[in-house]
N, C-alpha and C positions, 0 to 999 in steps of 0.2 A: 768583036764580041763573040763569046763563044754561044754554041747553040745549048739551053736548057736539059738538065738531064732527069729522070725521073727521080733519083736520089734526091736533088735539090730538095722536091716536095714534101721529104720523110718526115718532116719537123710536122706540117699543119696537121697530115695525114694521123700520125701517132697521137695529135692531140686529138684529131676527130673521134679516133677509137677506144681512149682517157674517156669523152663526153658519153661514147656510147655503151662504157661501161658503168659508169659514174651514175649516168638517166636512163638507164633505158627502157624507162616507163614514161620519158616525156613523150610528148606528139611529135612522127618525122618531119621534117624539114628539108627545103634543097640545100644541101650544100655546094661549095666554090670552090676551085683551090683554082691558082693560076700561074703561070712559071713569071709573069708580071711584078706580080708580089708574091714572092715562095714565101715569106714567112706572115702570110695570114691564111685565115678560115674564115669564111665567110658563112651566115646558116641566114636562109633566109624562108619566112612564114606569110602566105599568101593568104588573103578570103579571111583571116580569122586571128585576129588581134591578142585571143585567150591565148592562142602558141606562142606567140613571141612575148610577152606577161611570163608566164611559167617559164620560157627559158631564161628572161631575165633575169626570173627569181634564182633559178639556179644557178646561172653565170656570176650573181652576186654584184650585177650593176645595179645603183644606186638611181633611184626613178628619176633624179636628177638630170644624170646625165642622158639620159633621152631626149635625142632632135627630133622633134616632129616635122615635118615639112609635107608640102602637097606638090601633086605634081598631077600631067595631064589635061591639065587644062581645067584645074582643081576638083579631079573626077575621081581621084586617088588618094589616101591617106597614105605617109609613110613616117614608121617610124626607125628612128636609127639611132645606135648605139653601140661603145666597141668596151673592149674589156683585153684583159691580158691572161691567160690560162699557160701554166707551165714555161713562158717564155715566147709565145703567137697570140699575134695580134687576132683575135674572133671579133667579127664586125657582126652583130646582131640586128636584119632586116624585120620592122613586118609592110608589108603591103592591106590595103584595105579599101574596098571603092565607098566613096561618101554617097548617098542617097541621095537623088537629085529631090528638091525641093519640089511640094506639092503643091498645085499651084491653089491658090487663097488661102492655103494654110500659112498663119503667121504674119499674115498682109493684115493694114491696117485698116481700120473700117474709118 
């Protein structure tokens, strides 16, 4: 197996800066790239659910396709999502911590 080259990358990379010409008035985001899977983009939005909504909006994934899933020890919200832009795979993260419950709030009397 040969060892990864930075070339590899150009695909995700070119589309990252397609997105940051395309929004770039959306809210930043981390992005990913990895010589693992060279042909994805990974953008991932933490603390605040409204970023990864608005990119959604913009990437043009369908609310459908949105996995919700929890993780942490159900401490964490996460939602996931992938989409195709110009021929890369964009995997759409948000992270979000759920509110721990208060206690006698909601308990039944």
């Amino acid at each position: 197996m040969s060892t990864p080259t930075m070339s590899g990358l150009s695909a995700p990379v070119t589309v990252l800066a397609s997105l940051m010409a395309r929004f770039p008035d959306l809210p930043a985001v981390d992005v990913s790239l990895s010589t693992v899977f060279p042909e994805r983009l990974e953008l991932s939005a933490h603390d605040d659910l409204a970023v990864f909504e608005a990119w959604r909006e913009a990437l043009d994934i369908d609310p459908g396709a949105v996995v919700h899933k929890v993780q942490s020890g159900g401490t964490t919200r996460v939602l996931d999502a992938q989409t195709v832009f110009t021929g890369i795979r964009v995997r759409l993260v948000g992270y979000s911590a759920i509110p721990a419950p208060v206690a006698g709030v909601g308990a039944a009397s």
